[in-house]
BATI-53369 format. One record per residue (C-alpha): residue in three letters; z negated, x negated, y negated. Coordinates in steps of 0.5 Angstrom, whole numbers, padded with zeros to 4 digits, always signed. Each point is the difference from the previous one (the first is absolute). Layout:
<rs>
ALAZXY;...
</rs>
This chain:
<rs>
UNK+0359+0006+0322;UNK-0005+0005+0002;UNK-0004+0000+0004;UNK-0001+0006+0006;UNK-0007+0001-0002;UNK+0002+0001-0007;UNK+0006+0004+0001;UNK-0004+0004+0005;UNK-0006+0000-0006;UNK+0001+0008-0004;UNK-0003-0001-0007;UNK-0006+0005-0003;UNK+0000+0001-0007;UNK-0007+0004-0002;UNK-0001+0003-0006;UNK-0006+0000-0003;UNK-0004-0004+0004;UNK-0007-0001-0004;UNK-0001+0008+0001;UNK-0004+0002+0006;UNK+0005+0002+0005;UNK+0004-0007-0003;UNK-0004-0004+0002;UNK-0001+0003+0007;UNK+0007+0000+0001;UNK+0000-0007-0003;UNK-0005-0003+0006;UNK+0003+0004+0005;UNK+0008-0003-0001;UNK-0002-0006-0003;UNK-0002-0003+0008;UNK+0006+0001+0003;UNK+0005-0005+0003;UNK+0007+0005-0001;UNK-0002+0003-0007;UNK+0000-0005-0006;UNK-0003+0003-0007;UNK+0000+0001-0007;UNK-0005+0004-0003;UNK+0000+0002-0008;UNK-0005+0004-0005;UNK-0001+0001-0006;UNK-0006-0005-0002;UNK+0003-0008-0001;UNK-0003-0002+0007;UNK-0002+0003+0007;UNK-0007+0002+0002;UNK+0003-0005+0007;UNK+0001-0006+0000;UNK+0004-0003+0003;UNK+0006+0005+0000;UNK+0007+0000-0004;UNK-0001+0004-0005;UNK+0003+0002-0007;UNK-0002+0004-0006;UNK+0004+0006-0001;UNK+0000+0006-0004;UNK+0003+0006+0003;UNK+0003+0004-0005;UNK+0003-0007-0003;UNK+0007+0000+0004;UNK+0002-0006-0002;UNK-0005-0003+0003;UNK+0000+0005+0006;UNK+0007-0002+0002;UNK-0002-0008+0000;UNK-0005+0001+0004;UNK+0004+0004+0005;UNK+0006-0004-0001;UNK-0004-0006+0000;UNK-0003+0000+0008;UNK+0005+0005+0002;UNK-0005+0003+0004;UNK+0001+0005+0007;UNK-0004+0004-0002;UNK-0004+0003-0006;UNK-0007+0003+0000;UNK-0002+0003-0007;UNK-0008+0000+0000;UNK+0000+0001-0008;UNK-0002+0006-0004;UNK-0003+0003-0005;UNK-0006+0004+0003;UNK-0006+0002-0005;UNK+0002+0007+0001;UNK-0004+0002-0006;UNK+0003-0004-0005;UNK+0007+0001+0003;UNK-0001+0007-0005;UNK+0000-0003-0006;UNK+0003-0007+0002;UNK+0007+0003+0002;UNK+0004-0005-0002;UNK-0003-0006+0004;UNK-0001+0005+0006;UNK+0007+0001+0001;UNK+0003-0006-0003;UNK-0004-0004+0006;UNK+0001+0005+0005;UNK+0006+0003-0001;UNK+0005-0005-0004;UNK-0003-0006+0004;UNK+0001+0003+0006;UNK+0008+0002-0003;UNK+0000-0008-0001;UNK-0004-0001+0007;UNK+0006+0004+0002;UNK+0006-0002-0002;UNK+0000-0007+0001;UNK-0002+0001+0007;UNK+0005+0004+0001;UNK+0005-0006-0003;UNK-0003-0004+0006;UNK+0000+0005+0006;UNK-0007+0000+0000;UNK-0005+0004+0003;UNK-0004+0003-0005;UNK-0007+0003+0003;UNK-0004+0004-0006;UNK-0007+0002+0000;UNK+0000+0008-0003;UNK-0007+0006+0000;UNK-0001+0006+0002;UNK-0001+0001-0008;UNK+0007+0003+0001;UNK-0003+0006+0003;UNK-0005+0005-0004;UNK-0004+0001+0005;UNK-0001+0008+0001;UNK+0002-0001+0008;UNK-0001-0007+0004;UNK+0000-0004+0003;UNK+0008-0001-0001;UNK+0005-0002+0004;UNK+0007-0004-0003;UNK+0004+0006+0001;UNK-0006+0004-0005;UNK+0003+0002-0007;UNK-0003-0005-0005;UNK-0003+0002-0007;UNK-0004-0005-0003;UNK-0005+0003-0006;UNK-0002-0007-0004;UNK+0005-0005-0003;UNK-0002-0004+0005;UNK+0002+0004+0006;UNK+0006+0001-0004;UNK+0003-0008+0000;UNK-0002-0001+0007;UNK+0005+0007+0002;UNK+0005-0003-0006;UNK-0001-0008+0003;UNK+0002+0003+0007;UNK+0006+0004-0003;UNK+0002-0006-0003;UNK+0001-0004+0006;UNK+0004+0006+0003;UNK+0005+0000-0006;UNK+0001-0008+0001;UNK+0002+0000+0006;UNK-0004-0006+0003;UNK-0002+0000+0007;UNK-0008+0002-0001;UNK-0006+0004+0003;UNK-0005+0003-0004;UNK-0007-0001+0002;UNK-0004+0007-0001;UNK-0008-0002-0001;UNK-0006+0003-0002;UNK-0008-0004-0002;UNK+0002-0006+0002;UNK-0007-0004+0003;UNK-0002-0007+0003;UNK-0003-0007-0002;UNK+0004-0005-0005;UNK-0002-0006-0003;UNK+0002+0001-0007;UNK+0000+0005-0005;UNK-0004+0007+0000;UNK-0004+0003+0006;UNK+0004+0005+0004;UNK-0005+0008+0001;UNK-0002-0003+0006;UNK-0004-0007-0003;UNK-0001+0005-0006;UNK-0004+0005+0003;UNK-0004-0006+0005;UNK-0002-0003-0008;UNK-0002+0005-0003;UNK-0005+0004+0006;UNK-0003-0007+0001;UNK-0001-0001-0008;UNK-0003+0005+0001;UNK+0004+0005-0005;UNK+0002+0007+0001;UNK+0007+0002+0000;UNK+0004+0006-0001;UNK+0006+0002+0006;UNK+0005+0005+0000;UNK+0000+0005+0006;UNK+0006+0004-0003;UNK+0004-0006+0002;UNK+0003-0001+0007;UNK+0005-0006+0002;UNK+0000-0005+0006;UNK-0001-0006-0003;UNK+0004-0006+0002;UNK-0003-0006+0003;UNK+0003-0006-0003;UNK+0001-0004+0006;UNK+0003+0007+0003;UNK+0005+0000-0006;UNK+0002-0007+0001;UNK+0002+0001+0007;UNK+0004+0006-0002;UNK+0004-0004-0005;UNK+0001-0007+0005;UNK+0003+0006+0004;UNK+0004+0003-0004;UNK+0004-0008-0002;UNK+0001-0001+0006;UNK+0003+0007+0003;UNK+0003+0000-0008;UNK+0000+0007+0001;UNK+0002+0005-0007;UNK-0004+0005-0001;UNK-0006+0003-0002;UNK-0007-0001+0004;UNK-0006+0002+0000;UNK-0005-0005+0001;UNK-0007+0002+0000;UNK-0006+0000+0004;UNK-0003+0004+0006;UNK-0005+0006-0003;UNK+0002+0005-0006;UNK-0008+0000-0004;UNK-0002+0001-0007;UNK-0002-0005-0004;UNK-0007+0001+0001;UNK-0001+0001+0008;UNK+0004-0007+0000;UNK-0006-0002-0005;UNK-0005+0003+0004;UNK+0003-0004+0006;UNK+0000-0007-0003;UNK-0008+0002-0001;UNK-0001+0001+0007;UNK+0004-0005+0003;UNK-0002-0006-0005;UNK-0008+0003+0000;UNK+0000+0002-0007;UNK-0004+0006-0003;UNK+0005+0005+0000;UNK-0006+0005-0005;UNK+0003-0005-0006;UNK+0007+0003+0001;UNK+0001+0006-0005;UNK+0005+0005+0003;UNK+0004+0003-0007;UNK+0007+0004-0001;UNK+0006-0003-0003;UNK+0000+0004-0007;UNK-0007-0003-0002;UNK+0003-0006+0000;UNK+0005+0002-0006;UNK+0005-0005+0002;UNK+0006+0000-0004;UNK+0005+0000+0006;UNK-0001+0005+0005;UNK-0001-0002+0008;UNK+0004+0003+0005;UNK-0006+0002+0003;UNK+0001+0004+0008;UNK+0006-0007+0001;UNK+0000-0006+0006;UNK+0006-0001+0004;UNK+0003+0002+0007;UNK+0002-0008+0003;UNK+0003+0003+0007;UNK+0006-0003-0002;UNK-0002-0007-0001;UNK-0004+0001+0006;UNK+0006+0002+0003;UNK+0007-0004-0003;UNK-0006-0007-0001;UNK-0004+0000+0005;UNK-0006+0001-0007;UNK-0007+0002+0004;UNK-0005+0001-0005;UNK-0007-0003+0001;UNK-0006+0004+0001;UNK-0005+0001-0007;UNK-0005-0003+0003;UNK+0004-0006+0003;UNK+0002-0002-0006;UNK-0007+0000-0003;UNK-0001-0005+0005;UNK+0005-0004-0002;UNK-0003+0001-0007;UNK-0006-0002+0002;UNK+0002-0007+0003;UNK+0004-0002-0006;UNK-0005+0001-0006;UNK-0005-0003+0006;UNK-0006+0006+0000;
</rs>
């Protein structure tokens, strides 16, 4: 017989796992006495160890269901996307295919279960001409990949699962694996030394990934459905969000080069006046941001400078 602790226990499937929020997600659940995990990515092991883990390609379906089905979880958290917004111009395919089909995969197994599925959407479904947007604007996403993200949430209204769609922008904070986020990106590079060029057409509030992992551990526990937007306190460009990693981490703020986003010729365009409105999490979640400068601090304890 079961016993109370393990009946009482809800189980949490995140997807995605070895990715920058993944992993985030995965140290804040994997603690907890009421919650038994199972994590899954796409690489052959986890970047965590002592976890339960599975490797599992998301546009397999065969291997989605067994994945669901197998550990029956309450609750589903897709963390995994194809994100290189550039190369989802020519790679069309392998950009909806992960983003779109596997999140139909995700879905419907899911569905099948009862389960609860939270899944992780951009302010790429906006085109940027008037934000910051709130969940209620009119989405109309100008790259391919702002196209998928619209498509994945679309796709999970027509399944009829139970599900959120988290709305985020510039996801930043420390993780132990993979690349550096913006923040230790632009802290490397002014202490090399190296001149870096920043958009000041590019406005957002970007999303601390702490703040972010709050938000989603609210919405499995309120398990509302609904679209929300989770993001941080201040809308800013990217280059005064730069100048302010500069002052607060003591770094020379005369090698940050101000430019505009059409001399990057990048091939898919930015949405660029954006960020996201997240009065509804503060209000239906209980979500309170962080200031940037308190993030910093957080930052700085974590990479210890």
């Amino acid at each position: 017989m079961e016993s109370i602790n393990s009946i009482l226990k809800k189980r949490v499937l995140i997807i995605g796992s070895n990715g920058m929020l993944g992993q985030k997600l995965t140290d804040h659940f994997m603690g907890r006495k009421n919650i038994e995990l199972l994590c899954s990515s796409m690489e052959n092991s986890s970047f965590q160890s002592e976890i339960s883990y599975k490797k599992v390609n998301i546009t397999n379906k065969i291997e989605v269901k067994k994945l669901i089905l197998d550990f029956f979880p309450d609750i589903v958290i897709n963390a995994a996307a194809y994100t290189n917004v550039d190369k989802s111009e020519t790679e069309r395919e392998l950009a909806w295919n992960i983003n779109v089909k596997g999140v139909e995969n995700i879905a419907l197994f899911t569905w099948t279960i009862d389960g609860y599925l939270i899944h992780i959407s951009s302010d790429y479904v906006f085109d940027g001409l008037k934000g910051p947007y709130s969940e209620k604007d009119k989405t109309n996403p100008i790259s391919y990949y702002g196209r998928t993200k619209l498509a994945s949430e679309n796709a999970l209204i027509a399944s009829g699962v139970r599900h959120s769609s988290i709305r985020t922008n510039v996801l930043y904070g420390p993780t132990k694996y993979g690349r550096p986020d913006f923040v230790k990106w632009v802290i490397d590079s002014l202490k090399g030394n190296q001149t870096i060029r920043i958009v000041t057409d590019q406005f957002n509030n970007p999303a601390f990934i702490d703040d972010l992992v709050i938000g989603i551990s609210k919405l499995s526990e309120y398990q509302k459905e609904d679209i929300f937007n989770i993001a941080g306190q201040e809308v800013l460009s990217r280059y005064d969000f730069t100048l302010r990693i500069a002052d607060y981490f003591g770094l020379p703020k005369e090698l940050i080069v101000p430019i505009e986003t059409s001399s990057l010729n990048q091939p898919a365009r930015r949405p660029l006046k954006s960020g996201l409105i997240t009065l509804k999490a503060q209000t239906e979640l209980g979500y309170s941001p962080s200031s940037i400068e308190k993030t910093f601090e957080v930052i700085k304890r974590a990479l210890k400078l």
